[in-house]
N, C-alpha and C positions, 0 to 999 in steps of 0.2 A: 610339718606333716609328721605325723606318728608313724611307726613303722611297719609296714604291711608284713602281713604272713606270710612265708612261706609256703607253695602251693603244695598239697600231698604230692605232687606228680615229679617235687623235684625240681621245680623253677621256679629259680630264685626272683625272676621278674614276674610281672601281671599285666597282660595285656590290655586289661580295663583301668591301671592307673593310670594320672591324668600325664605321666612324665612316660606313658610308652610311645608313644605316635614321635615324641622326638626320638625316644631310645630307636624305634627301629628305623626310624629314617635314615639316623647314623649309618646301622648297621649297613642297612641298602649302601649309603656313597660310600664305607670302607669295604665292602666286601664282592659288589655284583659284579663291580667288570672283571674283578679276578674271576668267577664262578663261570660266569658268562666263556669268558676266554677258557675256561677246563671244558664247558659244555659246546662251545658251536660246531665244531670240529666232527658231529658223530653222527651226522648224518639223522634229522629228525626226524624230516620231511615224511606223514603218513606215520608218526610213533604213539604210541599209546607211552603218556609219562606220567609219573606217581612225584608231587611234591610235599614232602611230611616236615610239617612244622614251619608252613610257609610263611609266616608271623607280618612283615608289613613290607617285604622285598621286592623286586621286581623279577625275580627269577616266572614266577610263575605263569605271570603277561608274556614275558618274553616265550616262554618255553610255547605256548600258544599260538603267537603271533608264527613259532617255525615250525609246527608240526604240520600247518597247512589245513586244506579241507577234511582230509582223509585222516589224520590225526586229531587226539584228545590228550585234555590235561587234566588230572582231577589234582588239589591242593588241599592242604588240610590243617587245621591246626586247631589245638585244644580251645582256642576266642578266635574265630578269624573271620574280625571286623574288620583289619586293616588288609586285608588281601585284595588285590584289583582285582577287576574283572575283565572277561573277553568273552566273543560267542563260543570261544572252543574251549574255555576253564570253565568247569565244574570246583566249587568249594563246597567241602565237607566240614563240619565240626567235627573233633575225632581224638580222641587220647589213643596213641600209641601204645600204652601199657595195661590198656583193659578190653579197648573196642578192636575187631576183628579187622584185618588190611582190606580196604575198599578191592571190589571184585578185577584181577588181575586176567589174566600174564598182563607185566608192565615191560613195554623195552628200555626205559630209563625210568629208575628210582633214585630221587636225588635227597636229602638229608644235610642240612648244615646247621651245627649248633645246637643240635637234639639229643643224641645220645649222649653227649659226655653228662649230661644234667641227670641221666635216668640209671639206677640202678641196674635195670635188667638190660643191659645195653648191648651184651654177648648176644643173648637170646634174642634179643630184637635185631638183629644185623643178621643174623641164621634167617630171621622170619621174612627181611627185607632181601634176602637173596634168595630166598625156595619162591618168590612172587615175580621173579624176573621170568618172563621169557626167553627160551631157547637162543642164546646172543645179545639177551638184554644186557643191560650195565648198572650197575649199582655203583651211585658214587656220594660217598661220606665223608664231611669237612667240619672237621673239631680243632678246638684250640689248642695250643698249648700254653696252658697259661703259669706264669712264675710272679712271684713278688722280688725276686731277688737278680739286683743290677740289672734293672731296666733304666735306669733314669742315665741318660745320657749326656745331659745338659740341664743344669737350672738355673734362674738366675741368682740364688743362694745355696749355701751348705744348710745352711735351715730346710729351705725350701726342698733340697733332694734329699733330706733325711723326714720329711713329714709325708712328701708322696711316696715313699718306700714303706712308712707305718700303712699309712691308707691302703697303698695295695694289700698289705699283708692282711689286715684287718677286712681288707672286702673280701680273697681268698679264703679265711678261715671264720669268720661269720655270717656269710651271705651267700658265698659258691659250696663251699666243704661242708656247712650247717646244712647246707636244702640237698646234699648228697652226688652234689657234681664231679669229675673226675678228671683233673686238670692233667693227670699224666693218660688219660685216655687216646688221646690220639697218638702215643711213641706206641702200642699195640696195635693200632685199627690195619696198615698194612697186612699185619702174621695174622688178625681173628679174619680179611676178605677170606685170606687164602684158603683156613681153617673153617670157612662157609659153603668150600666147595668153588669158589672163583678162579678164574684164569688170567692172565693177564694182568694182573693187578699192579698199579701204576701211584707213585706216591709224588708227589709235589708240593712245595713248602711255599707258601706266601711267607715273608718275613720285612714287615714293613716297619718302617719310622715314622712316629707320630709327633704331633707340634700340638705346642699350646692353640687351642682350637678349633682341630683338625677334628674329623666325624670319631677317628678312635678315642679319642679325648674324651668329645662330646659324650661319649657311651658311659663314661666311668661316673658323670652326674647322673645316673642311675639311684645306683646305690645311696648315696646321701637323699636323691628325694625317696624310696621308696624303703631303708633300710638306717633311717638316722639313730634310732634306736639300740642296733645292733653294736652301730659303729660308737656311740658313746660307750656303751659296757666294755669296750674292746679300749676305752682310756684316750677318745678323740673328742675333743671340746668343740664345743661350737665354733670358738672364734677359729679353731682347726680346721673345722669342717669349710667355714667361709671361707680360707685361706686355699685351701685344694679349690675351691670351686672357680677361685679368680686362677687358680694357675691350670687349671682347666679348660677354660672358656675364653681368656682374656688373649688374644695375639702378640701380646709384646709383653705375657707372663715369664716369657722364656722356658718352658720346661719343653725338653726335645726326651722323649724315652723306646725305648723299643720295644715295641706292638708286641702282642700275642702274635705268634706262630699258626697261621692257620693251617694245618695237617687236610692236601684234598687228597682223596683215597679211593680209587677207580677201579672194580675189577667185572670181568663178563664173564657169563654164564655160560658154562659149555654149549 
């Protein structure tokens, strides 16, 4: 496969290539029951909630399925084909960075894995907290992501010195090229605060991936939709092939430690 563009909007993925429906499945088993577990807790039941950048998750069903009769969800995402459906979700098409925030007050506006990709990311976290209502909660979950000493275990010094290239090369021609901001979330706590939020509450997923595992599975991304990038960046195919089996295969051995998911909680006076 040739390598797909870059989208103007700053993501570096494309939800109409044929490698996203796995990419965000992943995403779903590494990331919902964390989110899930930040959100049940807040009392839904009868809430009007905002999910921006709902991509292929279950967050949005879910958040549905708890608001009840008396509550609504609207979900939105720049393609969103893969977003479920429910009689209380509403899906919008909708870029964050040009089209105006569907009609509010929102008592939960939730956000994961959006703004660290977009430039105007300050400004757009002011704009998602002036659309909260009085005691609403706005809560935003970015990565942190590093190329350096993740790999935990491989089964060769080869092999932890070629997923260390690859990282670095996905970091600096596929994330850092499309304008994403892998130290974005060590700020997101001080910018709620500096939004006007109270309460603001920070919590760190910090997980271990295996050869296999959905975080894993996420990094065949990049090679199917960015193979191009990653050659000029001095990674040979037979390279390429060799990440993918220690990617994919269960008994590749490579054990590495996950991105950092930064969740960032704060309420609205």
């Amino acid at each position: 496969m040739t390598d797909a563009t870059v989208t103007p909007h700053g993501y570096a993925y494309d939800n109409d290539q044929p490698s996203a429906r796995r990419h965000l499945s992943a995403l779903a088993r590494a990331l919902d029951d964390f989110t899930i577990g930040r959100l049940q807790h807040l009392g839904l039941a009868g809430k009007r909630c905002l999910e921006i950048g709902a991509g292929g998750s279950e967050i949005a069903v879910w958040l549905a399925a708890q608001v009840g009769p008396a509550g609504t969800v609207t979900a939105t995402d720049l393609k969103p084909r893969h977003i479920g459906s429910h009689p209380r979700l509403t899906v919008l098409r909708h870029d964050i960075t040009t089209d105006p925030l569907p009609d509010g007050p929102f008592d939960l506006i939730h956000a994961r894995l959006v703004l660290m990709h977009l430039p105007q990311r300050e400004q757009l976290l002011a704009s998602l907290a002036a659309a909260l209502a009085p005691g609403g909660v706005l809560m935003v979950e970015d990565w942190h992501a590093t190329a350096d000493a993740v790999v935990l275990d491989a089964a060769t010094d080869d092999d932890r010195d070629l997923f260390t290239t690859y990282q670095r090369a996905v970091n600096q021609r596929v994330f850092q090229a499309a304008g994403s901001d892998p130290q974005w979330s060590l700020r997101l706590h001080q910018q709620m605060r500096r939004a006007g939020l109270h309460d603001v509450d920070t919590v760190i997923n910090a997980p271990v991936w295996h050869s296999g595992s959905p975080g894993l599975i996420l990094a065949l991304t990049a090679i199917a939709e960015h193979r191009d990038r990653l050659r000029d960046a001095g990674l040979t195919d037979a390279d390429l092939t060799r990440v993918e089996h220690m990617l994919i295969s269960p008994d590749a051995g490579l054990v590495v430690r996950g991105h950092q998911l930064y969740s960032v909680r704060g309420r609205r006076p």
